[in-house]
NUTORMAR-817311 format. One record per residue (C-alpha): residue in three letters; z, y, x; chain; residue number from 1. Coordinates in nm, 3 decimals. Each point is the difference from the previous one (the first is absolute). Layout:
<pts>
<pt "ala", <Z, Y, X>, "A", NUM>
...
</pts>
This chain:
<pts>
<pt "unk", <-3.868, 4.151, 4.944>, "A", 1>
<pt "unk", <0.043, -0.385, -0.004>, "A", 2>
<pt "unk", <0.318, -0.168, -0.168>, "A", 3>
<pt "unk", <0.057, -0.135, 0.338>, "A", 4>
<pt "unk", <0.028, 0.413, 0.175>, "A", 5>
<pt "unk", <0.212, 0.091, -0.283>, "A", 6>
<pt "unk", <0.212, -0.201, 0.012>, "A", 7>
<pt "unk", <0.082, 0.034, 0.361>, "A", 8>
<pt "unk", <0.076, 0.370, -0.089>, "A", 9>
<pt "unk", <0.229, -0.133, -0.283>, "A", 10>
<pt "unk", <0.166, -0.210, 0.254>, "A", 11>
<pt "unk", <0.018, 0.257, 0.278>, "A", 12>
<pt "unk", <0.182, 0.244, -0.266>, "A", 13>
<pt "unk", <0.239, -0.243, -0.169>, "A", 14>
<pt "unk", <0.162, -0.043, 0.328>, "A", 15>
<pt "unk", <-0.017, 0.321, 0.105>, "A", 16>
<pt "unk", <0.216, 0.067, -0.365>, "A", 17>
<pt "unk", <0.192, -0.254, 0.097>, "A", 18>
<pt "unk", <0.129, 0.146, 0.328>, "A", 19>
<pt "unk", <0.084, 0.290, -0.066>, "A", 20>
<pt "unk", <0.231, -0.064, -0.271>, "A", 21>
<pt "unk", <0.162, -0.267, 0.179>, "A", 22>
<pt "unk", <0.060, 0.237, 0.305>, "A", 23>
<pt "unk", <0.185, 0.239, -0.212>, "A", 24>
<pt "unk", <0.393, 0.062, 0.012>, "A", 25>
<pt "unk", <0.285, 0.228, 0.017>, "A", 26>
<pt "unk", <-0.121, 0.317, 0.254>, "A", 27>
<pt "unk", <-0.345, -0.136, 0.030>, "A", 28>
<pt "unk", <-0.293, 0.139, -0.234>, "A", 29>
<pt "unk", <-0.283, -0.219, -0.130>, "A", 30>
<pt "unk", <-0.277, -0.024, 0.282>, "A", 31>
<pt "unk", <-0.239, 0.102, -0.256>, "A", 32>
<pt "unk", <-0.283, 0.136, 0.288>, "A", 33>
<pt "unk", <-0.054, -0.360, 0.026>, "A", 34>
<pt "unk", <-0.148, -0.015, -0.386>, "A", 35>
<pt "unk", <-0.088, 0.389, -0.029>, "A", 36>
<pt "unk", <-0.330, 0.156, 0.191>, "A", 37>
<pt "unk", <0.099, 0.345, 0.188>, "A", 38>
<pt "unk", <-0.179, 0.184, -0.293>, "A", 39>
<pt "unk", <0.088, -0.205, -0.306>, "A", 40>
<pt "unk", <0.010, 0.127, -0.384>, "A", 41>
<pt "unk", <0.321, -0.136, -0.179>, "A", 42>
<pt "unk", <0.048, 0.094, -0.387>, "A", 43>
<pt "unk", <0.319, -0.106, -0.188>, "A", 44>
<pt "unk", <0.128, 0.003, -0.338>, "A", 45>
<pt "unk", <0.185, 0.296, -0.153>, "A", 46>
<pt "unk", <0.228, 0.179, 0.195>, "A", 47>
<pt "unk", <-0.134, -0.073, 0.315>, "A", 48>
<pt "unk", <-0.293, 0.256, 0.178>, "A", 49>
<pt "unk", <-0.260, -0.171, 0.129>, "A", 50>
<pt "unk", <0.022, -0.038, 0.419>, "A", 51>
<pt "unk", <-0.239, 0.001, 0.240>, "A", 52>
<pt "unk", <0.089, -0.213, 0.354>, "A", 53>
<pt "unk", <0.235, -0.251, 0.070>, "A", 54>
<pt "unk", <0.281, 0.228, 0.087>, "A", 55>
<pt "unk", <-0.036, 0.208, -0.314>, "A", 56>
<pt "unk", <-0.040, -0.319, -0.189>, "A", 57>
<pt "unk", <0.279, -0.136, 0.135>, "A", 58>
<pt "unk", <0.242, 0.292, -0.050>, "A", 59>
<pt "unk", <-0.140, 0.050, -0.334>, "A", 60>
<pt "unk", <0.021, -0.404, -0.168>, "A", 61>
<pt "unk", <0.123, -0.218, 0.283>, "A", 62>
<pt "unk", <0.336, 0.162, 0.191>, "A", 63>
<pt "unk", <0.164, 0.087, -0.352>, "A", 64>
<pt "unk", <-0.093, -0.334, -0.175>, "A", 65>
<pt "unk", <0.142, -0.209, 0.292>, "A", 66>
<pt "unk", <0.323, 0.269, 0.013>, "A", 67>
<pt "unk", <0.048, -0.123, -0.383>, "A", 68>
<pt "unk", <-0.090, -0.341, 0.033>, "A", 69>
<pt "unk", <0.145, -0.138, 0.356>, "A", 70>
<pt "unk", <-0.135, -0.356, -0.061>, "A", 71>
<pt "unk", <-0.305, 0.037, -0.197>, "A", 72>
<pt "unk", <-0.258, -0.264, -0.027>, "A", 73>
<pt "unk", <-0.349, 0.028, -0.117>, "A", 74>
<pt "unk", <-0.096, -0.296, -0.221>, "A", 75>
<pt "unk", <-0.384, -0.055, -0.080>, "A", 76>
<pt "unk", <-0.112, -0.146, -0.289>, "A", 77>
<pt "unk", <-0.351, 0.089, -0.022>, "A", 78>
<pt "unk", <-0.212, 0.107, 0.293>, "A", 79>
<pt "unk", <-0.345, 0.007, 0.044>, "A", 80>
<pt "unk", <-0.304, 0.147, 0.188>, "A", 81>
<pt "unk", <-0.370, 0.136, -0.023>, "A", 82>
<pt "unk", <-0.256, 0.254, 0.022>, "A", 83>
<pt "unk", <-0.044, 0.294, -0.199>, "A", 84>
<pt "unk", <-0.252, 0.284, 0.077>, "A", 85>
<pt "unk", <-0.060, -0.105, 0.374>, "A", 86>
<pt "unk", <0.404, -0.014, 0.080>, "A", 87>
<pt "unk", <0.237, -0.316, 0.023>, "A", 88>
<pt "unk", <0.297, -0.002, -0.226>, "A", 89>
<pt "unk", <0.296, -0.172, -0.056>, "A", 90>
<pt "unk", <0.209, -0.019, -0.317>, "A", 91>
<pt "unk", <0.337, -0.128, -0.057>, "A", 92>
<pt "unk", <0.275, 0.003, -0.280>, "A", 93>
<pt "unk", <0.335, -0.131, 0.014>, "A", 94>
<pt "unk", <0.355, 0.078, 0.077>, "A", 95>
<pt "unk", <0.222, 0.236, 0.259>, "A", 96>
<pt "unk", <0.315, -0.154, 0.018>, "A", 97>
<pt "unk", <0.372, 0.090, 0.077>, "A", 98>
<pt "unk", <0.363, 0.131, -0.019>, "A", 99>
<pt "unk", <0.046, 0.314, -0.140>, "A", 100>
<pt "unk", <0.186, 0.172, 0.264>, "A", 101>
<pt "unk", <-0.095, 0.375, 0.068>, "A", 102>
<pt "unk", <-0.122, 0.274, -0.237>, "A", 103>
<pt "unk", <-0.352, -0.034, -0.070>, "A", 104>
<pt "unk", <-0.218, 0.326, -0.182>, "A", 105>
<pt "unk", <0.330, 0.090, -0.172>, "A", 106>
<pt "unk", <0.089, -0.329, -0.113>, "A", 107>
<pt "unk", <0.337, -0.130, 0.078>, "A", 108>
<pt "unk", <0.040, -0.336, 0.176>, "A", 109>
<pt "unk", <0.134, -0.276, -0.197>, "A", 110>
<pt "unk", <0.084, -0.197, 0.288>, "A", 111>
<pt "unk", <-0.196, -0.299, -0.132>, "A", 112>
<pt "unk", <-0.335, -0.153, -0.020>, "A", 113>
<pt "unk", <-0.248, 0.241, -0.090>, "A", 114>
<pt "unk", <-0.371, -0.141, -0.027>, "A", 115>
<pt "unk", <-0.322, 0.261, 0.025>, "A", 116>
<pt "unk", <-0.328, -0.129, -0.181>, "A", 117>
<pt "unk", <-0.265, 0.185, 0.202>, "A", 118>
<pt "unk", <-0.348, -0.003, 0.018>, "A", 119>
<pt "unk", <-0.282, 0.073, 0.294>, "A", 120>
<pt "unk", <-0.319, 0.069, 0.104>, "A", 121>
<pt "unk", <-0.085, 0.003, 0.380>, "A", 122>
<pt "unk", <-0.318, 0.082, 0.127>, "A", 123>
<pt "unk", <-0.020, -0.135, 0.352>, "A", 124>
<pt "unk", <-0.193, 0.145, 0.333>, "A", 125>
<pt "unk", <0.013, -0.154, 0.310>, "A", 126>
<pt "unk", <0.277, -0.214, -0.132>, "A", 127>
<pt "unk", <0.217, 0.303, -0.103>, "A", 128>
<pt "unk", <0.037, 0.149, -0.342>, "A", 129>
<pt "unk", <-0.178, 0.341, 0.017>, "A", 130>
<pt "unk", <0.078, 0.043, -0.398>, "A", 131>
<pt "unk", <0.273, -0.154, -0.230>, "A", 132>
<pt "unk", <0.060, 0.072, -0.358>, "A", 133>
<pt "unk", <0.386, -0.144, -0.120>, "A", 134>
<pt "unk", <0.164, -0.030, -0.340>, "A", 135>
<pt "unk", <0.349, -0.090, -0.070>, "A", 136>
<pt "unk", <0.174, -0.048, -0.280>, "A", 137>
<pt "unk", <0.306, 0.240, -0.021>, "A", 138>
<pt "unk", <0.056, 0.003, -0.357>, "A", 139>
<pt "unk", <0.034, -0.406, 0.068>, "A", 140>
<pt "unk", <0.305, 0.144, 0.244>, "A", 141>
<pt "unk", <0.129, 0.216, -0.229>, "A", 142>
<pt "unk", <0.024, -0.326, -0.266>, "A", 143>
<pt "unk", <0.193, -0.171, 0.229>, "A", 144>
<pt "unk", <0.203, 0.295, 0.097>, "A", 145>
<pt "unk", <0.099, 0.044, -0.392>, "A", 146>
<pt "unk", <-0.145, 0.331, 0.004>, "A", 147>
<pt "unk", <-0.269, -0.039, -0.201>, "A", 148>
<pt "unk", <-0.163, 0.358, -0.117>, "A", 149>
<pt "unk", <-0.225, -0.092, -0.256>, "A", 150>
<pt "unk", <-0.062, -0.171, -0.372>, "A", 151>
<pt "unk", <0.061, -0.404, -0.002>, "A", 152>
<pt "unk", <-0.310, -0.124, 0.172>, "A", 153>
<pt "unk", <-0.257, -0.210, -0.248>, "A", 154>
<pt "unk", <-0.045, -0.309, 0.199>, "A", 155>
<pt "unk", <0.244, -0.193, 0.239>, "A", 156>
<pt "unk", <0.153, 0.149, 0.319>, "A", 157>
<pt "unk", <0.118, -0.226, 0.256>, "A", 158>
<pt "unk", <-0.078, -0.184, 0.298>, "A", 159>
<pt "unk", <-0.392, 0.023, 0.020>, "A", 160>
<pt "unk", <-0.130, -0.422, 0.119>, "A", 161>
<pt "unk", <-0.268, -0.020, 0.270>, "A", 162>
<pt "unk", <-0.315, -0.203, -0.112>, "A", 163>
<pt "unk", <0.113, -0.346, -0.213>, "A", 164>
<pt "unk", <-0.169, -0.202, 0.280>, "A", 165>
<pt "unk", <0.141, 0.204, 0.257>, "A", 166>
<pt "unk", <-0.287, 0.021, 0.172>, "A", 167>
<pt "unk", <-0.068, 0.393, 0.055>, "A", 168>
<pt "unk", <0.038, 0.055, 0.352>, "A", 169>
<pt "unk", <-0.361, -0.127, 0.132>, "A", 170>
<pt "unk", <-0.005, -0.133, 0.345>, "A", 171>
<pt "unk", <-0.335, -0.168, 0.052>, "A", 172>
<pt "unk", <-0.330, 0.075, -0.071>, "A", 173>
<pt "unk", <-0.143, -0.010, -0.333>, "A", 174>
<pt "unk", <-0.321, -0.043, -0.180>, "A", 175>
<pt "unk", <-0.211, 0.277, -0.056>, "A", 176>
<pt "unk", <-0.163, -0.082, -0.304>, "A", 177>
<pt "unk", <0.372, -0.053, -0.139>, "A", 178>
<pt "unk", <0.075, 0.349, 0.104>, "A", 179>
<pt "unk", <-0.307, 0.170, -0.149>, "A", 180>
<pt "unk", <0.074, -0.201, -0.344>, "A", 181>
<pt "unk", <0.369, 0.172, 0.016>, "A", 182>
<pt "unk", <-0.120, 0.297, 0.056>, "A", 183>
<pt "unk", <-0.273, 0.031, -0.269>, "A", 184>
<pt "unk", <0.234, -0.177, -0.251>, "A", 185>
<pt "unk", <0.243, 0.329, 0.038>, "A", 186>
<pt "unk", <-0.258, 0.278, -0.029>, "A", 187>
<pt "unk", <-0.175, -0.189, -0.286>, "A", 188>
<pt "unk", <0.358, 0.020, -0.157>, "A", 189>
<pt "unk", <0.049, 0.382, 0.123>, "A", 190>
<pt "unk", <-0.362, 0.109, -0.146>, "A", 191>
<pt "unk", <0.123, -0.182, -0.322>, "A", 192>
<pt "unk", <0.283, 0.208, 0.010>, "A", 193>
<pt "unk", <-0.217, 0.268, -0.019>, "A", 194>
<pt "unk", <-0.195, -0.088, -0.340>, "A", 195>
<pt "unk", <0.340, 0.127, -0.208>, "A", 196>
<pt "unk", <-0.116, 0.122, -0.300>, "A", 197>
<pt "unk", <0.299, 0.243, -0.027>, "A", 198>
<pt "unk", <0.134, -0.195, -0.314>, "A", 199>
<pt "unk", <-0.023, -0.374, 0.016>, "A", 200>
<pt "unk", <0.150, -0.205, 0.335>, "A", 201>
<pt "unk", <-0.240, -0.251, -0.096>, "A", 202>
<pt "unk", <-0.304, 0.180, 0.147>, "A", 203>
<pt "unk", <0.047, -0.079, 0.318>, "A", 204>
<pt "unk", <0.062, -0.363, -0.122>, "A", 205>
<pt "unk", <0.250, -0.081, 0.330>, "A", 206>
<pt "unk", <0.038, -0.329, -0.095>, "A", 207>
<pt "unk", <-0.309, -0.095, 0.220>, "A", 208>
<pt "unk", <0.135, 0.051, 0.278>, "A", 209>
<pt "unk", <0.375, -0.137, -0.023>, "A", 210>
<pt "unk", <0.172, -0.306, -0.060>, "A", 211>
<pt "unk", <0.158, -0.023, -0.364>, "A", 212>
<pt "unk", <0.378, -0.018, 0.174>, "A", 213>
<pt "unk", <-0.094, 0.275, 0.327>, "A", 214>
<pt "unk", <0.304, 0.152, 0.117>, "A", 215>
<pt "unk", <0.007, 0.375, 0.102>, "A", 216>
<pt "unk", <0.269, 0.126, 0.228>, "A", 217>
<pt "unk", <0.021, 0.328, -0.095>, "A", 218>
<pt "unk", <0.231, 0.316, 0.198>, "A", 219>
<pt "unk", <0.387, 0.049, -0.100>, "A", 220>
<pt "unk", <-0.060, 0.219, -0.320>, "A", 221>
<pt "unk", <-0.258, -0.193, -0.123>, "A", 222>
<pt "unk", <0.059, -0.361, 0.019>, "A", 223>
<pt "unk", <-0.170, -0.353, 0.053>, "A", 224>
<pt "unk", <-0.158, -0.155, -0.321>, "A", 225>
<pt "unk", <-0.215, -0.324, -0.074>, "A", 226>
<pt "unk", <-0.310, -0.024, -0.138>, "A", 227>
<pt "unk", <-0.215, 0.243, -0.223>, "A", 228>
<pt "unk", <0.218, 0.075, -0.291>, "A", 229>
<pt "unk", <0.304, 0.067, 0.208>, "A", 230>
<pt "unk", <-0.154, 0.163, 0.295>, "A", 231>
<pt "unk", <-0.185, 0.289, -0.330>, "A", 232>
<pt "unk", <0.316, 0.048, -0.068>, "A", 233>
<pt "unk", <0.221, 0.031, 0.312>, "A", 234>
<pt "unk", <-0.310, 0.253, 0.155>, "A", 235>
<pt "unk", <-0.342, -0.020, -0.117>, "A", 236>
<pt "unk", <0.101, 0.199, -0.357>, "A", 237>
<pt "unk", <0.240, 0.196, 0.169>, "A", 238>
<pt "unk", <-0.248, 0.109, 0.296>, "A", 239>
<pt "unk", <-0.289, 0.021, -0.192>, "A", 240>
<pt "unk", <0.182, 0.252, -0.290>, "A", 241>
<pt "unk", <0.105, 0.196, 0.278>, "A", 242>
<pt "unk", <-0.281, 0.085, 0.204>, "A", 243>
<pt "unk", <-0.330, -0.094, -0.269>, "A", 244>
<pt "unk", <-0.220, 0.155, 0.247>, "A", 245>
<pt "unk", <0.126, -0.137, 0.344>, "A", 246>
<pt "unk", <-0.269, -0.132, 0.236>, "A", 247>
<pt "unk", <-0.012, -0.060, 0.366>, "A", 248>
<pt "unk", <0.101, 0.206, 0.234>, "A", 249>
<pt "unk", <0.003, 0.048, 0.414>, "A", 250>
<pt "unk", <-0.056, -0.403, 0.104>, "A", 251>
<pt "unk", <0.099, -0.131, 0.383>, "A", 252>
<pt "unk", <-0.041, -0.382, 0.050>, "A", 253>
<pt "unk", <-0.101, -0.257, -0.251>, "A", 254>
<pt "unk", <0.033, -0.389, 0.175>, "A", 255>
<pt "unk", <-0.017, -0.328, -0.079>, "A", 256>
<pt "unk", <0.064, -0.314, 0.230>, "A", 257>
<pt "unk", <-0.060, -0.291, -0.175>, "A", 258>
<pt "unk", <0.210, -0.077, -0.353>, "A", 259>
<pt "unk", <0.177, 0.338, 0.095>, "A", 260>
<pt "unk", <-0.113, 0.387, -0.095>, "A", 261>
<pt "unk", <0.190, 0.292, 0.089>, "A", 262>
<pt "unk", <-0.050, 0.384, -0.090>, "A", 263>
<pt "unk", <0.110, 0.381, 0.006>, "A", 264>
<pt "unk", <-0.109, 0.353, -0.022>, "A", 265>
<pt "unk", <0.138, 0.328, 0.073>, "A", 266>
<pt "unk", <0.036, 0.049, -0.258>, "A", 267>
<pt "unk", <-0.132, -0.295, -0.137>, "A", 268>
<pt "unk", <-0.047, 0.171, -0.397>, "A", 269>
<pt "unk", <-0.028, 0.344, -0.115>, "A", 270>
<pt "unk", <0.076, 0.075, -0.366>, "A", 271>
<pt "unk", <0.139, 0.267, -0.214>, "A", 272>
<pt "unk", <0.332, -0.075, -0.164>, "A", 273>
<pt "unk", <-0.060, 0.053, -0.344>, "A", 274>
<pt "unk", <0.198, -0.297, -0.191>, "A", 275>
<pt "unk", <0.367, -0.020, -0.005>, "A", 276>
<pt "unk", <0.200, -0.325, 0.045>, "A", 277>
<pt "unk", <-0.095, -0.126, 0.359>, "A", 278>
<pt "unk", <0.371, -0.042, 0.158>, "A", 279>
<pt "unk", <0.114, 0.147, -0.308>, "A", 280>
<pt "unk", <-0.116, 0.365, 0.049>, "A", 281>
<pt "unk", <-0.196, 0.262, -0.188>, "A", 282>
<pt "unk", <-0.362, 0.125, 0.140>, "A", 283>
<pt "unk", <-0.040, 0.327, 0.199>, "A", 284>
<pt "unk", <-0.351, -0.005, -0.058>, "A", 285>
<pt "unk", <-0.053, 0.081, 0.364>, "A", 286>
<pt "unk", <-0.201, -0.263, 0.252>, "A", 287>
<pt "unk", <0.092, -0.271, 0.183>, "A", 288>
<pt "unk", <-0.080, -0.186, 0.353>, "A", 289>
<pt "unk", <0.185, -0.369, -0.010>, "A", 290>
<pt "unk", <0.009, -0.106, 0.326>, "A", 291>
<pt "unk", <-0.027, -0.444, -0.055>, "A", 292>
<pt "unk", <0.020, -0.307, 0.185>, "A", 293>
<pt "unk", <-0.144, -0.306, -0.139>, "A", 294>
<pt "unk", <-0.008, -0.358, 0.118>, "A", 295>
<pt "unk", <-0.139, -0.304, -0.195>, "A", 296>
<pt "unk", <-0.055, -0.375, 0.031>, "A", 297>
<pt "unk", <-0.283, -0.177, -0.179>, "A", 298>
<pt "unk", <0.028, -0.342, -0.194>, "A", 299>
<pt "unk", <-0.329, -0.163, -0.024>, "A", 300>
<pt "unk", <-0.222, 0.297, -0.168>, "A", 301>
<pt "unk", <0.249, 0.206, -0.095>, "A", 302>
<pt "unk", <0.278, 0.239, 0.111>, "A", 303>
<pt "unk", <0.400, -0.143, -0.012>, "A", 304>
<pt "unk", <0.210, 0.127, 0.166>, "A", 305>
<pt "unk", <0.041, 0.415, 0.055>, "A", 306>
<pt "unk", <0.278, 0.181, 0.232>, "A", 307>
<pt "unk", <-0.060, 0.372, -0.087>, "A", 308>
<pt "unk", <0.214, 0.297, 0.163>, "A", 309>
<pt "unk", <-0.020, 0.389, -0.104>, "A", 310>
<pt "unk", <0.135, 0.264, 0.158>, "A", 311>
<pt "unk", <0.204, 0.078, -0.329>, "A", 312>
<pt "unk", <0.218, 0.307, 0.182>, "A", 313>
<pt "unk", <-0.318, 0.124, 0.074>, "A", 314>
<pt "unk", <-0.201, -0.006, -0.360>, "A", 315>
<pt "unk", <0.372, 0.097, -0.179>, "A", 316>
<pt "unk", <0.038, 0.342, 0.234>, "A", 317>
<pt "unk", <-0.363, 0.066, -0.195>, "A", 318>
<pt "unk", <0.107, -0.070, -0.329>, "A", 319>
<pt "unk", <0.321, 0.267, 0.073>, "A", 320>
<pt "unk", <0.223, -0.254, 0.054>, "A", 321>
<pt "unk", <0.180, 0.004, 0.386>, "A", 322>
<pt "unk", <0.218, -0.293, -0.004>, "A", 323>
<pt "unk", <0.142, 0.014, 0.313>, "A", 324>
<pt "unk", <0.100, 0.356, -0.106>, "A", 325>
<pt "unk", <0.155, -0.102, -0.336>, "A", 326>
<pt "unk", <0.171, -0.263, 0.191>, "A", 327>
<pt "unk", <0.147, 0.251, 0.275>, "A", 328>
<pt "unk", <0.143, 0.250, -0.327>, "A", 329>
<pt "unk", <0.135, -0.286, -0.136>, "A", 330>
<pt "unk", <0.185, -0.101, 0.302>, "A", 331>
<pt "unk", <-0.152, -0.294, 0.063>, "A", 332>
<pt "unk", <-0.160, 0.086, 0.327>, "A", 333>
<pt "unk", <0.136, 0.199, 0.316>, "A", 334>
<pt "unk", <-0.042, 0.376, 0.015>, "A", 335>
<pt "unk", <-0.289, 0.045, 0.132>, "A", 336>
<pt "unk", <0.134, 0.149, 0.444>, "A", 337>
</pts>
């Protein structure tokens, strides 16, 4: 596909975003059959089932986020598009956006401005998304909601900044050979990951592919760090001491456009949990699927800037820890009707 084709798709499907949240208000529900093929695959984060047609997709994700958030925007920070495996694809990460106003999974409204970080992977057919794969960050909503279930996080939790140059949402064409260089900068840096010797970070000697002061944006839980030394200890140690023997797992798109990379499996890493300390809990020796969303900009030759979201609900119901659970016995959260 030419840069020119794809982008036409990007183009057709921004606006077709576009629409439908701005045709949504009180009594009406999103027009999502205008983004959603009759036979499309959604998957969510933790504790939402995975839906299958617009209706279903709707009634699942759409109808009840709406109900809680009357006004919501979505804000894009990063958005890009490509091929992967024959299919066109089209990442984004940024921002839902609202008042608080109606229950929402258990949570209680607080009445004020609530933001979501999300992240998602489309895959597009005749200008429709036939597949989607979406993370949000709900222990980010719990931070703000001062119901915070879990040990104080390593690195900094706030407001997660779009790309420094702000310019992540791609809108014309761009050079393939820019592209390919993105793209085979990250997988040199993933097979390096690879090389761990078990016992030293050095051997996979990550400081050849990212700029001495890279910032990673890391999920609520985790944190956002700077650079090597911080970013070892806010997650590599942590992650690494946990799961010693993770390795890839069940991969969906991996696209580049071109300073811009963006990734995620389903799960993305498979591991067993046999290292205590990641988000401040013992191991339960049992194994792992980490379902991740990763999206990078490249600086010259190397990687740095890195938005990363986990479906932390997710990996923390297999390491016996239900937080939404803990958080309805605690009285944090609705009873469950």
């Amino acid at each position: 596909m030419t840069p020119e084709s794809l982008d036409q798709i990007r183009l057709t499907h921004r606006l077709a975003v576009r629409e439908a949240f701005s045709h949504y208000g009180p009594g009406r529900a999103v027009p999502i059959e205008q983004l959603y093929a009759a036979d499309c695959a959604w998957h969510g984060p933790h504790p939402f089932a995975a839906a299958h047609g617009p209706t279903h997709v709707s009634r699942n994700f759409f109808e009840p986020l709406f109900f809680a958030f009357p006004d919501l925007e979505r804000r894009e920070d990063v958005s890009i598009a490509g091929e992967w495996s024959g299919h066109t694809w089209i990442a984004v990460h940024g921002y839902f956006q609202g008042l608080f106003k109606n229950p929402w999974l258990g949570f209680r409204p607080s009445g004020g401005l609530v933001r979501l970080r999300f992240g998602e992977f489309s895959r597009l057919k005749s200008n429709k998304i036939i597949e989607q794969y979406l993370i949000i960050d709900l222990l980010d909503l719990m931070r703000q909601l001062d119901c915070w279930p879990l040990v104080p996080a390593l690195g900094r939790m706030d407001l997660v900044p779009g790309p420094r140059e702000h310019d992540g949402i791609i809108s014309i064409p761009q050079s393939e050979a820019e592209s390919a260089k993105s793209l085979a900068l990250v997988e040199a840096m993933g097979n390096a990951l690879r090389r761990y010797d078990g016992t030293n970070l050095d051997s996979m000697e990550q400081w050849k592919y990212w700029t001495p002061n890279f910032t990673w944006y890391g999920p609520a839980g985790i944190g956002s760090c700077r650079g090597q030394e911080d970013y070892r200890r806010v997650h590599q140690e942590p992650f690494l001491r946990a799961w010693p023997d993770r390795k890839g797992g069940n991969h969906k798109s991996r696209i580049a456009e071109g300073r811009y990379i963006a990734s995620t499996g389903w799960p993305s890493v498979r591991g067993t949990h046999t290292g205590g300390g990641f988000l401040g809990l013992t191991p339960t020796g049992r194994p792992i699927g980490m379902r991740v969303m990763d999206f990078w900009k490249r600086s010259g030759d190397l990687l740095d800037e890195n938005w990363v979201l986990i479906d932390l609900l997710d990996l923390l119901i297999q390491m016996d820890f239900d937080v939404l659970q803990r958080l309805r016995e605690s009285g944090e959260l609705l009873p469950e009707t």
